[in-house]
N, C-alpha and C positions, 0 to 999 in steps of 0.2 A: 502106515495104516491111517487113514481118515476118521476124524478124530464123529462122535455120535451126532448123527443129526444135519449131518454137513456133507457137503458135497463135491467131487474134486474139482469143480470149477470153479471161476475166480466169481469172489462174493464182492463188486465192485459199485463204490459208491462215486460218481462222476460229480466235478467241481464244477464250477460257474463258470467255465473257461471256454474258450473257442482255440481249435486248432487239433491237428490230426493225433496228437501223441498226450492227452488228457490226462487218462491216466500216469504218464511216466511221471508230467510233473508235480501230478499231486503227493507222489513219496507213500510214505507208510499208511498216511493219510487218506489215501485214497483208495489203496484196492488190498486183500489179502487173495493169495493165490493159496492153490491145493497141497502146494509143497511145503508153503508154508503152513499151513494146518496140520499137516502128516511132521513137520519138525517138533514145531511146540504147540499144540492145537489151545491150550489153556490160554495163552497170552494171545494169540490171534482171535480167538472168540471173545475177548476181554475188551482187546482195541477194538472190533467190530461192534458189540455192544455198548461203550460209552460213547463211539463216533456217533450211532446213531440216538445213544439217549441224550446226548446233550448239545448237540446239533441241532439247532432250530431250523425244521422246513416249513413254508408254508405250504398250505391245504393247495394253492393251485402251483405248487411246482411239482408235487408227486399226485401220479393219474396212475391209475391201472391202463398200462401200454401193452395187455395181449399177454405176449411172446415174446420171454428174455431173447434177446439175438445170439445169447452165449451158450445158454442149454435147451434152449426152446420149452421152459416151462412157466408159468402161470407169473405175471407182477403182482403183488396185490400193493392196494393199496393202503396206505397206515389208515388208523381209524382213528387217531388223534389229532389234533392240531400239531403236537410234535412227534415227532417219529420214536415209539419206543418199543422193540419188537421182541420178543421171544423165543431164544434159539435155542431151546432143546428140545421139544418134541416135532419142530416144524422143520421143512425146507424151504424157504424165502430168496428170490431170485429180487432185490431191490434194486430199484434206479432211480435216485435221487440228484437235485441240484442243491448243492452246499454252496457255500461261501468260503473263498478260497482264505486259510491263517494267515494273518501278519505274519511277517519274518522275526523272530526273538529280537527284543531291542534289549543290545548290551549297556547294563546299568551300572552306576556308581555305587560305593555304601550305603554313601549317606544322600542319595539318591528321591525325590519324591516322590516320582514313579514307582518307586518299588510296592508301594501305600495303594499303587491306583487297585491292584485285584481286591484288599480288604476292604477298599470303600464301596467297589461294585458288589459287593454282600451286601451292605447295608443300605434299605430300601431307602429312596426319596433323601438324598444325598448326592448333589451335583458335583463332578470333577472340579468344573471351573464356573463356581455360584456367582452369581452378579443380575442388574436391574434387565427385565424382558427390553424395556421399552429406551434403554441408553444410546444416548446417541453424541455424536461430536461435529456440530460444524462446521462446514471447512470455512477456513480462514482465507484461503483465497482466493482468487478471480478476482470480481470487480469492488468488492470489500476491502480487500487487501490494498488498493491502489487511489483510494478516495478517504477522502473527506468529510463528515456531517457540520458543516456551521451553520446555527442557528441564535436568532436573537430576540431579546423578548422585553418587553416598556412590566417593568412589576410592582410600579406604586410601591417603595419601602417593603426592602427585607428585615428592616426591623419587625417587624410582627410577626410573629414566629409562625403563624399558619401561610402566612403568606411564602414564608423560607419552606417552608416541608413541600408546598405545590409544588415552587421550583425546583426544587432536590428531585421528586417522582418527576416533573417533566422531564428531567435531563438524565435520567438512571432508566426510566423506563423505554425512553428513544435513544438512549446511548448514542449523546451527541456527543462529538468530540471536541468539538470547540465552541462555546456557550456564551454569546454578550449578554451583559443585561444592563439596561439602564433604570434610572431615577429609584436607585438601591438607599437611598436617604440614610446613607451609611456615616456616623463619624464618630470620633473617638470613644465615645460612650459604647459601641459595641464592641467585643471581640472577636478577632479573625477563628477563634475556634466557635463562636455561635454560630459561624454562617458557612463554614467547611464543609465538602460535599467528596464522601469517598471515594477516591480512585482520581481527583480532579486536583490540579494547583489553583488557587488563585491570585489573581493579580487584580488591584482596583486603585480607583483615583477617587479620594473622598475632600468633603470638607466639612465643615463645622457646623453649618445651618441646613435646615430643610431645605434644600434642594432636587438639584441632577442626580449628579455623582454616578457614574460608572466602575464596572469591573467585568472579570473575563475569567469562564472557568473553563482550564484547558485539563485535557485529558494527562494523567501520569504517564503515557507511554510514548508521548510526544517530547521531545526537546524543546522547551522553549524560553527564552530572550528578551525580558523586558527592554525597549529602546524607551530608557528615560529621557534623553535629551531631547524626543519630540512628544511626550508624552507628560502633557498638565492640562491643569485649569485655569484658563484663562482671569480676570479679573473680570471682563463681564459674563462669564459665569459660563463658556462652553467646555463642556470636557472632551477630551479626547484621550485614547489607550493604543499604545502600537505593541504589540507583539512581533517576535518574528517566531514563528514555528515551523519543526521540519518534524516530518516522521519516517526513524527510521532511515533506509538511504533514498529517501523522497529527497527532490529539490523541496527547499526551505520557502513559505510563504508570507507574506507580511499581515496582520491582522492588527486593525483597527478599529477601535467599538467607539462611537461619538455619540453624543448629546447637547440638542441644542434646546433652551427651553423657549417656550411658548414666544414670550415677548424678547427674546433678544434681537436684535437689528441684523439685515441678515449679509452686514459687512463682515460680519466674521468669518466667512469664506475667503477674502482677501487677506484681514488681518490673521487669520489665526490658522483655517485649516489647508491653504494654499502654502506658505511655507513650509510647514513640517513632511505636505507631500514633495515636494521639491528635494527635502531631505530624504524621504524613504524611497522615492524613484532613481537615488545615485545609487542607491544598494542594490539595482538591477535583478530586483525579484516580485514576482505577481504581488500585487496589492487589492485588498479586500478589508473597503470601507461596510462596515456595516452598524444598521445604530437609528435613534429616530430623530429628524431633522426638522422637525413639526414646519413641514413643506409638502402642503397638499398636492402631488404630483396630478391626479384628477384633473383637476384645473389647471391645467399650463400653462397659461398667462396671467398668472398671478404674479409678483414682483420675486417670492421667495422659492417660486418653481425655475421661476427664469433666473434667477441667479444661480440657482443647484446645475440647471444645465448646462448653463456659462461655464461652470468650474468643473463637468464633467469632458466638456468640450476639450477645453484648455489642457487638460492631462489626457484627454484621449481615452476617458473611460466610458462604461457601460455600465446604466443604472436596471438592475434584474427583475425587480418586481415591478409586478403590471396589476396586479390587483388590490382592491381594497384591502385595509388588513386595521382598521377602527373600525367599526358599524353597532354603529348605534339605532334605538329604532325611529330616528329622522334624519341620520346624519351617516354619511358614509366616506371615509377619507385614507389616502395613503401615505402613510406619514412613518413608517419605517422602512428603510432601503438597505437593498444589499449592490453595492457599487464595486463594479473590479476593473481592474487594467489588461484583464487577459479572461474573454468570452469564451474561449478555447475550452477553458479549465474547468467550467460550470459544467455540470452534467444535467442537473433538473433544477430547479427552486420551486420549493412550496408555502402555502398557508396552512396551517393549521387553530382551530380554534382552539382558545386556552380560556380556563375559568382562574385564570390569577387577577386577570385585569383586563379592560374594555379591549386591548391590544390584544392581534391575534398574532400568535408566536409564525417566525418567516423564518424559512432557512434553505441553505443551500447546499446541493452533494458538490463537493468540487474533484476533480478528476485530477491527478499525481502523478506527476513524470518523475523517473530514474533519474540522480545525477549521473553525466558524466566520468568515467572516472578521470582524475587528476593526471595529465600527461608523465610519465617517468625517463628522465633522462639519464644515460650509460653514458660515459667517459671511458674509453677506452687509449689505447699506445698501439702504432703502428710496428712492428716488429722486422718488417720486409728485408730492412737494410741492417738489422742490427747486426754488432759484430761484438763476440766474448769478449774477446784479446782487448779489440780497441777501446771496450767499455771500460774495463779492468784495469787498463794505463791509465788513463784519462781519472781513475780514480784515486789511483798509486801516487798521480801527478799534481792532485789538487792541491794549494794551499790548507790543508789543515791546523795548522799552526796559527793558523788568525785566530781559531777559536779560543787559545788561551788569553790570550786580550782581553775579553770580557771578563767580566768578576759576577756580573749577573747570569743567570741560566738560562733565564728565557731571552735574550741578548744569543748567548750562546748558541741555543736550538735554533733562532731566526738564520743566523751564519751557516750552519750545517746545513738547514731546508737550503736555503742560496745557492750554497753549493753543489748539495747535490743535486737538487730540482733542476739545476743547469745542465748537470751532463746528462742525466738522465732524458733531456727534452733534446738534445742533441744527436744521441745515439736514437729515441724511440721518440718521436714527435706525438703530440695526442692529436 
């Protein structure tokens, strides 16, 4: 018997799917037939009512389409935004597009998911809360394989506003390798006054107002003070060697120098010609940088032509071409960034700075892979070996020499002898 209100045809609500056999696989879900209403008519009109009351269609997926194809009687259309229809005084031939169920996801106990349908009750409460706008840079490409050195003239980090500029210079351009010269740094201050986070630093001070250099390298860099070319001259030029790698980057040499105004500009013979002599046997790029107060502008000046003399002689290249002092009558370039490998340079810039009349110079340098380190196997030919005749040859040895010794390690040398011997007989390496 059919159950009131209903009809023996199948009351079928079609899924979101493409392909000839829709309804099969949409299961219970999807269609109730006549036979089943004539079984248990209560539980079929029950799943056919919640499918449709809690099933969200929208307005343009269900259309009044005429003429069901199954009984040839009227579609209508829902009158709601969600489908909630009525079946006991009516006959309703419906053809909707649903959204096909996830398949049941088998859970643990102690399981979070099990939580996610109670949280979908409670309004304005996201699964997985967190910032709209988060975001993660990537780290690599051409970031990854470069270098920021830059360097900067800061008239005395003693003055503590003068140290906070530099700190926001170098935190805010996240340079990785930072010279500074005429830091007018000496014992009277402490290395935690002038510490800069996430930075090591390394410096060459002395007792009176002067030069005085230092170098703040990044935490994530390995690096290497080379003390034995790395002081202060007596007439008063500084120099700083570094060597830094990052990472499994080939390792580069870094030098931050300062020469003051009136020193004679033999110090390029006496002082900074040897120590490169020294860091050119270490067979790794070199990157002089620092102020030379040698107006490059003017090229034939005595202390320009000496600078290129000594670029010459080592085969380097001086990077900056532009002013980087200017004053409003004077305009000069007097801090360089010098290397032995043009190759490695990717840009150099100016930037203006309000620390001091000096505009901050720096440069990206570009990072090669090492090599890895060659790995050599030792191996024993086997071709010719023979059990038996290994096994005589060992029956046969003088053993008896080793109680000679009274010493042990005497002893072991005697046994390696002997056996290293047949064993290289019988299996050659």
């Amino acid at each position: 018997m059919v159950a009131e209100g209903w009809s023996e045809k199948a009351i079928k609500i079609q899924g979101a799917c493409d392909g000839p056999k829709e309804g099969e696989r949409l299961g219970h879900w999807g269609y109730a037939t006549g036979r089943g209403m004539r079984l248990n008519p209560k539980n079929c009109k029950e799943m056919i009512v919640n499918t449709l009351k809690y099933q969200p269609i929208a307005l343009d997926t269900a259309k009044i389409l005429g003429f069901c194809g199954y009984c040839q009687s009227h579609v209508l259309r829902p009158p709601d935004r969600h489908i909630g229809v009525e079946l006991e005084n009516i006959q309703i031939r419906t053809l909707a597009k649903v959204k096909r169920a996830r398949a049941p996801t088998k859970l643990y106990p102690n399981s979070s998911l099990t939580f996610h349908p109670l949280i979908k009750l409670v309004h304005e409460i996201e699964l997985n809360p967190g910032p709209q706008n988060f975001s993660v840079k990537d780290s690599g490409g051409k970031n990854a394989n470069s270098m920021k050195l830059a360097n900067l003239n800061a008239l005395s980090l003693k003055r503590r506003e003068q140290f906070i500029l530099v700190e926001e210079t170098i935190l805010e351009n996240k340079f990785h390798v930072f010279t500074v010269e005429e830091t007018w740094l000496d014992d009277s201050i402490s290395d935690l006054n002038i510490e800069i986070p996430g930075y090591h630093l390394f410096q060459v001070d002395r007792q009176k107002r002067g030069g005085e250099v230092c170098i703040y390298v990044s935490h994530s860099y390995k690096t290497e003070l080379l003390s034995d070319i790395s002081n202060m001259s007596t007439n008063g030029f500084h120099q700083l060697w570094l060597k830094v790698q990052v990472k499994n980057m080939k390792s580069v040499l870094v030098c931050a120098v300062y020469r003051p105004p009136d020193l004679s500009i033999d110090f390029f013979d006496a002082d900074l010609s040897p120590n490169s002599v020294t860091a050119s046997l270490l067979n790794k790029p070199i990157y002089i940088i620092g102020d030379l107060n040698c107006n490059l502008l003017k090229p034939n000046i005595p202390e320009s032509v000496s600078l290129m003399n000594f670029c010459r002689m080592f085969s380097l290249n001086q990077m900056v071409s532009s002013p980087n002092r200017v004053t409003d009558s004077t305009a000069t370039l007097l801090d360089v960034i010098i290397t032995s490998n043009l190759n490695k340079i990717r840009d150099v810039k100016i930037i203006e700075s309000s620390v001091n009349d000096h505009d901050l110079v720096y440069a990206i340098l570009r990072l090669k892979k090492q090599r890895p380190k060659p790995v050599y196997i030792t191996t024993r030919c086997f071709k010719h070996y023979q059990t038996k005749a290994f096994f005589t040859d060992i029956e046969q040895a003088p053993w008896s020499v080793l109680d000679v010794f009274d010493d042990v390690n005497d002893k072991l040398f005697a046994f390696n002898e002997f056996f290293c011997d047949i064993v290289d007989r019988h299996a050659h390496i």
